[in-house]
C-alpha positions as CSV (number, residue, x, y, z in Angstrom):
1,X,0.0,0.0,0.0
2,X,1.5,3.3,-1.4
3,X,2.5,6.4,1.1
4,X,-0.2,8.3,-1.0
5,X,-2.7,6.0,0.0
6,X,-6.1,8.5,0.5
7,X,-9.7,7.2,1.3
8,X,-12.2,9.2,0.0
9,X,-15.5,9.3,2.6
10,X,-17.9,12.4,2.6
11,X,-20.2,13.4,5.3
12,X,-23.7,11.3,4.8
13,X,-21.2,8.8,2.6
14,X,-22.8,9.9,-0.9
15,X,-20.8,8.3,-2.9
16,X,-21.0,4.9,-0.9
17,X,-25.3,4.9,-0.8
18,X,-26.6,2.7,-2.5
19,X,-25.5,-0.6,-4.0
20,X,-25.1,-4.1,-1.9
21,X,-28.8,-4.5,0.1
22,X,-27.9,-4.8,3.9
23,X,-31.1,-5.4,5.0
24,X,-35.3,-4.7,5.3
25,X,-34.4,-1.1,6.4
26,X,-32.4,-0.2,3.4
27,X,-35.4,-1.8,0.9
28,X,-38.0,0.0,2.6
29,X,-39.2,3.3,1.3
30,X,-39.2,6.8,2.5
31,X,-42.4,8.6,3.2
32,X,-43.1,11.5,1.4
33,X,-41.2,14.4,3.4
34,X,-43.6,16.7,5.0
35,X,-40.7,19.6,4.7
36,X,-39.9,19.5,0.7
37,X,-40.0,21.6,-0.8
38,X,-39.2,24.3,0.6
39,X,-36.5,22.5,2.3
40,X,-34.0,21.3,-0.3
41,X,-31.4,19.4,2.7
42,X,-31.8,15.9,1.0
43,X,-31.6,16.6,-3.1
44,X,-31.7,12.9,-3.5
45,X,-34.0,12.4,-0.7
46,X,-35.8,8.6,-1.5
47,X,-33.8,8.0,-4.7
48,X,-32.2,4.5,-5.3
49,X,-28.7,4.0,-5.7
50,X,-26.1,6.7,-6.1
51,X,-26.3,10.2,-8.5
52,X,-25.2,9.6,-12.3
53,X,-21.8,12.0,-11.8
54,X,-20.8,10.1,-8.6
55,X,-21.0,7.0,-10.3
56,X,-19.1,8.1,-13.4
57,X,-16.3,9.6,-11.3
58,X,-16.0,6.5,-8.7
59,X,-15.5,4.3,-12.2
60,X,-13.4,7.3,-13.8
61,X,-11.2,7.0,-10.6
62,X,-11.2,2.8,-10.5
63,X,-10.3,3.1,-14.0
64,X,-7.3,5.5,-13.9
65,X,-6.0,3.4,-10.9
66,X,-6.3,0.1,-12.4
67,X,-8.7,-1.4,-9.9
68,X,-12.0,-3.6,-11.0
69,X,-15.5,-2.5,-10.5
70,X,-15.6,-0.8,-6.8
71,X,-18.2,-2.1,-4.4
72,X,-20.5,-0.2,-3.1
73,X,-21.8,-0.1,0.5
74,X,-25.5,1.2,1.3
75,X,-27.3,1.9,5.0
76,X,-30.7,2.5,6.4
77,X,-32.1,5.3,4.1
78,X,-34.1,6.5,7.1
79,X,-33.3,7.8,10.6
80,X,-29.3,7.3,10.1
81,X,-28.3,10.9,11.0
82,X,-27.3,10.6,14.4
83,X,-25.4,14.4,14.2
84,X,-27.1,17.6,13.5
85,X,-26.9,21.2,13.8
86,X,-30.6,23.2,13.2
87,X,-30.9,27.2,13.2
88,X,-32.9,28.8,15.8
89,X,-35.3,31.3,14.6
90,X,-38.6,33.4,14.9
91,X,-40.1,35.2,17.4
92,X,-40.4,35.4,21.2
93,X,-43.0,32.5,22.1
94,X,-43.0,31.3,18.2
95,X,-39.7,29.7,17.7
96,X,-38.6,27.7,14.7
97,X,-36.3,25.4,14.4
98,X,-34.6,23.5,11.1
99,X,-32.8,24.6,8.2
100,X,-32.3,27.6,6.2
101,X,-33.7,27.6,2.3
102,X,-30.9,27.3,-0.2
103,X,-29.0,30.3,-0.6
104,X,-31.4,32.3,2.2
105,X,-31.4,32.8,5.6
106,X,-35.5,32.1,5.4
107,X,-35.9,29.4,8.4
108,X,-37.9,25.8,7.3
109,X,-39.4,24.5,10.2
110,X,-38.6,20.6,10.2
111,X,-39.7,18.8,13.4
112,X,-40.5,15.4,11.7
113,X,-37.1,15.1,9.3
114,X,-37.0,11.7,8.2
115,X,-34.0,11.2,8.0
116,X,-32.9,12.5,11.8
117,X,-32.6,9.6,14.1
118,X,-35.8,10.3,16.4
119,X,-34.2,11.3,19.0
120,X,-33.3,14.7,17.4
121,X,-36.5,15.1,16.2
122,X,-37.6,15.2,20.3
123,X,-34.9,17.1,21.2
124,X,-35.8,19.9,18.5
125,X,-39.4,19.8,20.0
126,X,-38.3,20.1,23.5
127,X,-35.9,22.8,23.3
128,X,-38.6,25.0,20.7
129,X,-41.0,24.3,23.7
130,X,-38.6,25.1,26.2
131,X,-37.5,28.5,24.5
132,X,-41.1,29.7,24.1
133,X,-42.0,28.9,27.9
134,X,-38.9,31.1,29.2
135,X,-39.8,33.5,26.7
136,X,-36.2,33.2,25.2
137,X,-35.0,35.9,22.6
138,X,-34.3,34.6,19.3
139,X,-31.5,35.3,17.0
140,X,-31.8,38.1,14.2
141,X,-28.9,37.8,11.2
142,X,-30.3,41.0,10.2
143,X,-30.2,43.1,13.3
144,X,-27.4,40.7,15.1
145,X,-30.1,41.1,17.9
146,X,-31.9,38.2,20.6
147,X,-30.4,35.4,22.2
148,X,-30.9,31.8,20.9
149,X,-29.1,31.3,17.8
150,X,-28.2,27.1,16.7
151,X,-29.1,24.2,18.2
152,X,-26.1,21.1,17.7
153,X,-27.7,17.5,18.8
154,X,-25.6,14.7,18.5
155,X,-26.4,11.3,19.5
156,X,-24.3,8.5,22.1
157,X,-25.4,5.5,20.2
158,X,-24.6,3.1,23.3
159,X,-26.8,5.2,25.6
160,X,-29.5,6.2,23.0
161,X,-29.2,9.7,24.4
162,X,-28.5,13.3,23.5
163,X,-25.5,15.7,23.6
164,X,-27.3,19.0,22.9
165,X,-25.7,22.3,22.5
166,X,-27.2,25.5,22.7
167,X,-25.6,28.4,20.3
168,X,-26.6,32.1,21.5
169,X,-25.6,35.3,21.1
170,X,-24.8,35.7,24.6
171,X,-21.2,35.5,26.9
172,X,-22.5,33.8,29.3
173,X,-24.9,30.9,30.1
174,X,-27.0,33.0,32.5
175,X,-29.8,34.7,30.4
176,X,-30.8,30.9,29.2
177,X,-30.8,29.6,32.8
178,X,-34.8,29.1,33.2
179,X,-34.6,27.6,29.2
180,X,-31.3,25.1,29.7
181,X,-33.5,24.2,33.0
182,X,-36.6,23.0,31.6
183,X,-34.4,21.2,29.1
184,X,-32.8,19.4,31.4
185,X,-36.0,18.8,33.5
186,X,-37.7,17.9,30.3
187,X,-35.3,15.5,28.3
188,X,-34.3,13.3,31.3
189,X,-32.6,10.0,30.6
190,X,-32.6,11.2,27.0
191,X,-29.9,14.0,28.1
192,X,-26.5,12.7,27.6
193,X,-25.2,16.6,28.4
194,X,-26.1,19.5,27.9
195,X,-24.0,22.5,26.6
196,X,-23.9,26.2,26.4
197,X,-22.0,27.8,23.7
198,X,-21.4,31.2,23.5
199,X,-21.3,32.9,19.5
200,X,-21.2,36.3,19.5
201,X,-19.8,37.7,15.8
202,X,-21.8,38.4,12.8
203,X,-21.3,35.4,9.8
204,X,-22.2,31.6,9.0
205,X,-20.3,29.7,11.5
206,X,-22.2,27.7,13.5
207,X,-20.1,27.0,17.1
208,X,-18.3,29.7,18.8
209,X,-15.2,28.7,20.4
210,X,-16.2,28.8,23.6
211,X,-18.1,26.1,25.6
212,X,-19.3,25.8,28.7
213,X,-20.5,21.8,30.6
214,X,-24.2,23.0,32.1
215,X,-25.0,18.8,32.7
216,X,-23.6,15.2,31.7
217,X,-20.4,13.8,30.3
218,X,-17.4,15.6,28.8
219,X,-17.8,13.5,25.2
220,X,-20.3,10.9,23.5
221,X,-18.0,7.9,23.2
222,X,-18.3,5.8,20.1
223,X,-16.5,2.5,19.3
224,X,-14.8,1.9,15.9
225,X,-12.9,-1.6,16.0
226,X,-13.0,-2.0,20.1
227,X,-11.4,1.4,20.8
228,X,-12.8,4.2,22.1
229,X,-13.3,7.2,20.6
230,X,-14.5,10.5,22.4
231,X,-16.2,13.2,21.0
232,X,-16.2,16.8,22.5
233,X,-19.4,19.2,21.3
234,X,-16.9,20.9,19.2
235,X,-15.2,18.0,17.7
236,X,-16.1,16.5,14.1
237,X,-17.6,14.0,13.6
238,X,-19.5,12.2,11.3
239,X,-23.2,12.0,10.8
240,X,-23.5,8.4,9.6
241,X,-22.1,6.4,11.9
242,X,-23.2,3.2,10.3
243,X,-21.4,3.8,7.1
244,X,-18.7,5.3,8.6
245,X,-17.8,1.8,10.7
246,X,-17.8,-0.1,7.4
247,X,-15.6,2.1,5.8
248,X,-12.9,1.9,8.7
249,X,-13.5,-1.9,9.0
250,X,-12.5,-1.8,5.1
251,X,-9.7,-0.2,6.3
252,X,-8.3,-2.9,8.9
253,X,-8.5,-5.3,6.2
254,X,-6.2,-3.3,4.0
255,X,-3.5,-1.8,6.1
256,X,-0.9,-4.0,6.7
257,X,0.2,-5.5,9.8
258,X,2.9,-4.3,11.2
259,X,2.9,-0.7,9.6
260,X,3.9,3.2,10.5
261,X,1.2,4.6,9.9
262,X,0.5,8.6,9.7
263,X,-3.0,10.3,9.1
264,X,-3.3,14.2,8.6
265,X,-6.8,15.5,9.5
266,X,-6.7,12.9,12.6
267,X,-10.4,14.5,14.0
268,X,-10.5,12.4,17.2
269,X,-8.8,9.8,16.1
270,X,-11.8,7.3,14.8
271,X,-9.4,5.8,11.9
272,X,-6.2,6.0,13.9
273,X,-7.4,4.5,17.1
274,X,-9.3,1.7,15.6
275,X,-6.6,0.6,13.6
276,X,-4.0,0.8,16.8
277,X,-3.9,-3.2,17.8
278,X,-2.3,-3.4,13.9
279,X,0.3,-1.5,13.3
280,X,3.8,-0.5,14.4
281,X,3.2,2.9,15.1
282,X,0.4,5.6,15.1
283,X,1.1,9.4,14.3
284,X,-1.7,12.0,14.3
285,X,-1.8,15.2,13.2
286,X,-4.8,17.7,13.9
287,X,-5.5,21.2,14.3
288,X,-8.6,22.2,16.1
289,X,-8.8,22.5,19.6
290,X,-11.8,20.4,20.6
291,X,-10.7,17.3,18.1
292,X,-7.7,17.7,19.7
293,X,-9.2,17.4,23.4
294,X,-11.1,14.4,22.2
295,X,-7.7,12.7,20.9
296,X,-6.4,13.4,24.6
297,X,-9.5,12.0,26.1
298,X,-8.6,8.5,24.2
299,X,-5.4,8.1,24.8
300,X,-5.8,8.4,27.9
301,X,-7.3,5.2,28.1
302,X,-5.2,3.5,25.8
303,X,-2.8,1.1,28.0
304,X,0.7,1.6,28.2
305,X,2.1,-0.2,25.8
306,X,-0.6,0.7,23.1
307,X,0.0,4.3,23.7
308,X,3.6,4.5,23.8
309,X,2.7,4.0,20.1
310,X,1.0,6.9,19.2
311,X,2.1,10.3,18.8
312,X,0.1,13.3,18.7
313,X,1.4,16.4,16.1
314,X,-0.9,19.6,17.0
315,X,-0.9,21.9,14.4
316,X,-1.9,22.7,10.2
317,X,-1.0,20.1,8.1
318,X,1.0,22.2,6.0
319,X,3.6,22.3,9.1
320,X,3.5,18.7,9.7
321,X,4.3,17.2,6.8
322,X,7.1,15.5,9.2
323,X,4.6,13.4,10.3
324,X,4.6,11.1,6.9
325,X,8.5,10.8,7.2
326,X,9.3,7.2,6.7
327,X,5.4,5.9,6.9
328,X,4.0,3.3,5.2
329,X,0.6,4.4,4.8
330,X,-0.7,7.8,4.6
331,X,-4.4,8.2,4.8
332,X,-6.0,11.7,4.3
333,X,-9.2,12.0,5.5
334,X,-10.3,13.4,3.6
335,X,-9.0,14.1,0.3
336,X,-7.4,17.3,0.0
337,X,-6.6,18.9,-3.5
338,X,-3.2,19.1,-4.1
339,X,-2.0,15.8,-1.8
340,X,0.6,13.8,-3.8
């Protein structure tokens, strides 16, 4: 396996629906969405297999590489997102909550998305409820005016519960105290933790850098290959996690036993980690702060031995091209233009 090994994987997996049945779930079909239009999140939303131009480009890229017809992997169709981040909109005692219209900051309202695991779809509903009883103040692009701003949910598949974030326009927690209350009170054993997170500037970012633990554990935990990996609110992640675990058992299978092995764009360490109990040695490079806290949070329980193998490189990847030196595999994750 060449140094410029690179995986190619996006967020949702399009270019891996479809294909291979796994099962009743991915033969049955969607139900009409309530939210389309105007809501445009799912352009493919109910269509079999994967989009004409994917398809020509995954055989395009076989081709130019010499490899046969490339399998493809498919998933549920329906309640696989287990990550996602909803504006908060409206007014005092009416809030909205979902995504914005293509090319618009005009709200859609989506509290029965079909392709949310359930549990977001009651976590929306609680926190719009929640907002309107403690007569919260809702975000305005426009004016840069009100309080509640994005909502993050992501879910702890072992538990079946929620991390949920709350995005305002606020520095502190304290004007959503009587809101992040009845969400607490409210979700229960669905809570996993709850979050404040405070975004102040003007723009499209989502998160602000700045969180703050109202309730719960400091990460969901997920398990890729019998290692854990911890995810901080602020940490990527991916939304299908179903997908996502084939493509990294795919991975075990190919990387060779025995090897050095560096990945740029590390995130929390999902590929790394789960490939540890392989390979000769583990380097990781990432920059942001919250992947990074979740890469901490794993090796830590790593034992000994298994962590003496893995170093950490904080930082761009531009600066730490050092890390390939003398690897056997590379992996890029994902894809950047430009990587040789």
């Amino acid at each position: 396996m060449s140094r410029g090994w690179q995986r190619m994987q996006g967020e949702g997996a399009d270019l891996l629906a479809g294909g291979r049945d796994r099962g009743a779930r991915s033969r049955l079909a969607l139900a009409p969405c309530p939210h389309r239009p105007p809501c445009s999140a799912c352009p493919r939303y109910g269509a079999a297999g994967i989009a004409a131009p994917a398809a020509a480009a995954l055989a395009q890229l076989a081709q130019a590489h010499g490899l046969t017809r490339v399998p493809l992997v498919d998933g549920p169709i329906a309640a696989f997102r287990l990550r996602a981040r909803l504006a908060i909109r409206g007014r005092i005692g009416s809030t909205k909550i979902g995504l914005f219209q293509e090319g618009s900051h005009r709200l859609v309202h989506v509290p029965e998305c079909r392709v949310h695991h359930p549990l977001i779809n009651r976590v929306a509903q609680t926190v719009r409820e929640s907002l309107n009883d403690a007569q919260v103040p809702l975000y305005s692009d426009a004016a840069h005016q009100g309080l509640a701003r994005y909502l993050q949910v992501v879910i702890e598949r072992r538990s079946q519960s929620a991390q949920v974030v709350l995005v305002a326009n606020s520095e502190t927690a304290d004007p959503l105290a009587p809101a992040l209350a009845l969400i607490r009170e409210r979700l229960g054993s669905e809570l996993h933790s709850l979050w404040f997170n405070s975004h102040r500037e003007r723009g499209n970012a989502i998160l602000g850098s700045l969180f703050e633990r109202i309730a719960g554990p400091a990460s969901v935990v997920e398990s890729f290959g019998g290692a854990n990996v911890h995810y901080p609110p602020g940490a990527f992640g991916q939304s299908n996690l179903e997908i996502a675990g084939h493509i990294i058992d795919e991975l075990r299978r190919q990387v060779p036993s025995g090897a050095r092995l560096a990945e740029l764009y590390a995130g929390v360490g999902a590929i790394g980690f789960s490939l540890l109990g392989q390979l000769q040695e583990l380097r990781l490079n990432e920059v942001s702060p919250q992947s990074l806290q979740g890469l901490a949070m794993g090796l830590a329980e790593l034992d000994p031995s298994a962590r003496a193998r893995v170093s950490v490189l904080a930082g761009p990847a531009s600066t730490a091209i050092d890390v390939t030196a003398g690897a056997d595999v590379v992996i890029v994750d994902p894809p950047r233009k430009g990587a040789r």
